[in-house]
C-alpha positions as CSV (number, residue, x, y, z in Angstrom):
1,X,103.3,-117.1,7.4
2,X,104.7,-119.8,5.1
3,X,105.8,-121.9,7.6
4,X,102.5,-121.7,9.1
5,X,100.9,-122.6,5.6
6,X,102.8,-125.6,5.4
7,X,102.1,-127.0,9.4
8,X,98.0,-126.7,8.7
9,X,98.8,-128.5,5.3
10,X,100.3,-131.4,6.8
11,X,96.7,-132.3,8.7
12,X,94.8,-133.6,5.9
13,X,98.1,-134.9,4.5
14,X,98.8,-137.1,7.6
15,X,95.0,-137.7,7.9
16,X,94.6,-139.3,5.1
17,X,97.7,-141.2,4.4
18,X,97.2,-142.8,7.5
19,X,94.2,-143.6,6.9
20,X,94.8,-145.5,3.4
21,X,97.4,-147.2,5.7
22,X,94.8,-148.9,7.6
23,X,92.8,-149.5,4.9
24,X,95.3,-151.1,3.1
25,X,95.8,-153.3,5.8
26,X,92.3,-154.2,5.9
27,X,91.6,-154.8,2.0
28,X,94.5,-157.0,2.6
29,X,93.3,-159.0,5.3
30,X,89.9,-159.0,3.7
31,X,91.8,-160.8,0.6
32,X,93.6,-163.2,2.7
33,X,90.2,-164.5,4.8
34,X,89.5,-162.1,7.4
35,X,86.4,-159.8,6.6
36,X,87.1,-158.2,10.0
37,X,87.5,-154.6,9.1
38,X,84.6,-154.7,6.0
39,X,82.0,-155.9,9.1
40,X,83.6,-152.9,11.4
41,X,83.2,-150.6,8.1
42,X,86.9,-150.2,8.5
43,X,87.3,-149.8,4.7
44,X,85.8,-147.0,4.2
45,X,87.4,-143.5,3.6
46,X,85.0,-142.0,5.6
47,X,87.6,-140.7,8.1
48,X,85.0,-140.6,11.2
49,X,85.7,-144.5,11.5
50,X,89.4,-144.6,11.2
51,X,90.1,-141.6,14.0
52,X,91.6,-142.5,17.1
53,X,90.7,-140.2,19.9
54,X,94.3,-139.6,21.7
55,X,95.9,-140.0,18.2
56,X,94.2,-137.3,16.6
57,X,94.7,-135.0,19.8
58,X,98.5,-135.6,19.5
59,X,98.3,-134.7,16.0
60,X,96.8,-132.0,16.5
61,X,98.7,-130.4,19.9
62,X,101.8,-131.3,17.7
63,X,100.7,-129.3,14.7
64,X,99.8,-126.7,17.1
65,X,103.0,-126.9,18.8
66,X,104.9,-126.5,15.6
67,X,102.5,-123.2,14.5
68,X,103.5,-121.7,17.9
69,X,107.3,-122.7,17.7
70,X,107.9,-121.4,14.3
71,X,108.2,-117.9,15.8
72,X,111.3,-118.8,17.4
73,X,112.6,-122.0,15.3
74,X,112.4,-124.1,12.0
75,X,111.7,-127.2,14.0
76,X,108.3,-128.6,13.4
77,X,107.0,-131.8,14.9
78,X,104.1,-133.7,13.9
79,X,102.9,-137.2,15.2
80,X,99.8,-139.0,15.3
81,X,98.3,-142.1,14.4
82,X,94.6,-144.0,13.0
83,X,92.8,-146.3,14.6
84,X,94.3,-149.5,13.5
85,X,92.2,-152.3,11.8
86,X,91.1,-155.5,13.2
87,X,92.5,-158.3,12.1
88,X,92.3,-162.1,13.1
89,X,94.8,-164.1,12.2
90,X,92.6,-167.0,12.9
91,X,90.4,-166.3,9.9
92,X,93.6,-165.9,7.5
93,X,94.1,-168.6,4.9
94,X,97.7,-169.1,5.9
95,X,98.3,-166.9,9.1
96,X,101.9,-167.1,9.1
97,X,102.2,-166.0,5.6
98,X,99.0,-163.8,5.4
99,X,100.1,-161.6,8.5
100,X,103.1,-160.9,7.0
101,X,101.3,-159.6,3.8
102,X,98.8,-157.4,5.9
103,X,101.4,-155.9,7.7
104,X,103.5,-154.7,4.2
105,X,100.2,-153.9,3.0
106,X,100.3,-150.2,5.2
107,X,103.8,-149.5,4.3
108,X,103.5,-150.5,0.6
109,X,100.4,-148.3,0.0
110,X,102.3,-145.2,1.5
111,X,105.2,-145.9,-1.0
112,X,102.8,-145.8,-3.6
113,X,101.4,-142.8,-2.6
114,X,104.5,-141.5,-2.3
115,X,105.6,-142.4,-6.2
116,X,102.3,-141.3,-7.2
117,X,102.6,-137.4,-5.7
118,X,106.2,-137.2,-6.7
119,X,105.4,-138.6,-10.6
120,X,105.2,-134.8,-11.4
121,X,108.7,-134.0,-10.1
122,X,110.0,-137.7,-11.7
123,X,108.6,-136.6,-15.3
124,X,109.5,-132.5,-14.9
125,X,106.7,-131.2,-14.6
126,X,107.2,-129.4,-11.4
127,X,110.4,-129.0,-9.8
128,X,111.4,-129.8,-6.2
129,X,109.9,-126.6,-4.2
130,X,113.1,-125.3,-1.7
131,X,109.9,-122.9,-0.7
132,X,106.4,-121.4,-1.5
133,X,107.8,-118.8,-3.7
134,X,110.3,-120.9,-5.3
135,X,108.0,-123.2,-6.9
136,X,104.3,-122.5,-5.7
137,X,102.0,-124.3,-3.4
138,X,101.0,-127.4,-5.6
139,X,104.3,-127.8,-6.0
140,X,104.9,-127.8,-1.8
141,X,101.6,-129.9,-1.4
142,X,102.9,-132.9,-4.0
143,X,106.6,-132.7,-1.9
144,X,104.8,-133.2,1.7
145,X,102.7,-135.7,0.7
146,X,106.2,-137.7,-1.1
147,X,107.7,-136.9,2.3
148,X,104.8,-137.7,4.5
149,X,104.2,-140.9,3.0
150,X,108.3,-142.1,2.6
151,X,108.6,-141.3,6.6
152,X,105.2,-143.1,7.4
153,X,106.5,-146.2,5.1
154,X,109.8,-146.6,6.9
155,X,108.8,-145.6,10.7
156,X,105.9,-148.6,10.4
157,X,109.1,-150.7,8.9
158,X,110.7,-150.9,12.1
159,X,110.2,-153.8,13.9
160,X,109.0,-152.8,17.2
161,X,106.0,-153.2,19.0
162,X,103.2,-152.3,18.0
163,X,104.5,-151.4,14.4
164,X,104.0,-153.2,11.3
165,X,107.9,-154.5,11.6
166,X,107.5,-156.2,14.5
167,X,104.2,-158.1,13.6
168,X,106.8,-158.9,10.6
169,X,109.2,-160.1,13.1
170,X,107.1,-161.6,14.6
171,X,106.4,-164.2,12.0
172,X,109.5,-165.6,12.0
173,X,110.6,-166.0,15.6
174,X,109.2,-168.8,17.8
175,X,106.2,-169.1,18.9
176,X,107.1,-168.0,22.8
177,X,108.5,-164.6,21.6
178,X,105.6,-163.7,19.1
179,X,103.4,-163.3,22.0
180,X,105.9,-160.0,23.4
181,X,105.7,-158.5,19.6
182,X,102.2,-158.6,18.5
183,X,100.7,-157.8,22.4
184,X,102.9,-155.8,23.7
185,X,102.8,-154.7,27.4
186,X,103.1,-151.2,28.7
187,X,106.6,-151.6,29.4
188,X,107.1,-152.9,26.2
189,X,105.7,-149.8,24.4
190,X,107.4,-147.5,27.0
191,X,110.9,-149.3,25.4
192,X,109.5,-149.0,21.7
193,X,109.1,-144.9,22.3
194,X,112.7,-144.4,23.8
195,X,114.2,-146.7,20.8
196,X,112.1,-144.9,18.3
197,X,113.7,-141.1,19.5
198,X,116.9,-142.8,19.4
199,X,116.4,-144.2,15.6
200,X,115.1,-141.3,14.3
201,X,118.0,-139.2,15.8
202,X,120.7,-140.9,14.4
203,X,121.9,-139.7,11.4
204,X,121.8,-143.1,9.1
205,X,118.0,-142.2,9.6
206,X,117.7,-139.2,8.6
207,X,119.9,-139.8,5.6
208,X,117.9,-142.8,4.4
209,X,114.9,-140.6,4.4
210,X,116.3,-138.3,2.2
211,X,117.7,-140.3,0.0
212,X,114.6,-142.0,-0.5
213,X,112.3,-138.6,-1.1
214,X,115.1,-137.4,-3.7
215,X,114.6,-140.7,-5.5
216,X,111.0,-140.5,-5.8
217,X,111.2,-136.9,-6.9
218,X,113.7,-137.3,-9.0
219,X,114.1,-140.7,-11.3
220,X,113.3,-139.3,-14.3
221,X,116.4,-137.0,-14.2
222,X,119.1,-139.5,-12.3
């Protein structure tokens, strides 16, 4: 039952920390030049505007997935993704620089949410929950959102197509290879997939992960 409680927590945590993603992006982009996403309403945190159909449906068969599996395993999978923002480069102050800054813009605000949920654990407030019973449910809510956010942060990091990484990439590479990263074709994003399982498999993944949830749970005391 625990395990359950956690899965159907992870929604609105996901939910929304993708969605301050995007609208990070967006408030950047809107500094830099581009009012793109303010005319599209894409800075609001009504989350009606930000959903994307087949992302929210994988997010949610994944969730559901993970409620069913739990009778058998510990393994729990959740994946999904927002709508992403517009942006044109062409209305940016300095595109080359400005993309660069929209695209850190997602990553960075899910860091901060990240030290801002785990500023209980950093100050001792709460201690790091090992389970509901251990440390109680706002203390297991604060932890997935400081996990949540530190996995988002670093999978948008890597730079492939269509991630924030690549469009990162992208910036410095010439100008007949930015074309492959920030429009990439269905081949392209079959590629990104396989590459992605195979990253986040590897141990070296996994391990930076942790090592970054322990240090934004834990400064106060290292």
């Amino acid at each position: 039952m625990e395990k359950i409680i956690l899965i159907i927590m992870l929604f609105p945590i996901l939910l929304l920390s993708l969605i301050i993603h995007e609208i990070a992006h967006g408030r950047m982009a809107f500094f830099r030049g581009d009012p793109s996403a303010l005319y599209e309403n894409r800075l609001s945190f009504n989350p009606l505007v930000h959903l994307d159909k087949t992302g929210t449906i994988v997010m949610a068969s994944t969730l559901l997935f993970s409620i069913i599996a739990t009778t058998v395993t510990n393994f729990i999978l959740c994946l999904g993704w927002a709508k992403p923002v517009p942006v044109r480069e062409e209305n940016l102050d300095n595109p080359k620089i400005d993309i660069i800054l929209v695209s850190l813009a997602g990553p960075v605000s899910n860091f901060i949410i990240a030290f801002l949920a785990g500023l209980p654990f950093q100050i001792g407030l709460l201690r790091v929950p090992s389970s509901f019973s251990s440390e109680g449910l706002v203390s297991m809510f604060l932890y997935l959102i400081v996990n949540v956010n530190i996995v988002l942060a670093i999978f948008n990091l890597l730079p492939l197509p269509p991630l924030d990484g690549s469009k990162i990439l992208a910036s410095f590479l010439p100008e007949k290879y930015q074309d492959t990263l920030k429009y990439p074709t269905r081949n392209v994003l079959i590629v990104t997939i396989i590459l992605t399982i195979l990253l986040i498999s590897l141990p070296g993944f996994s391990g930076l992960i942790g090592f970054l949830i322990k240090l934004f749970t834990s400064i106060g005391s290292m």
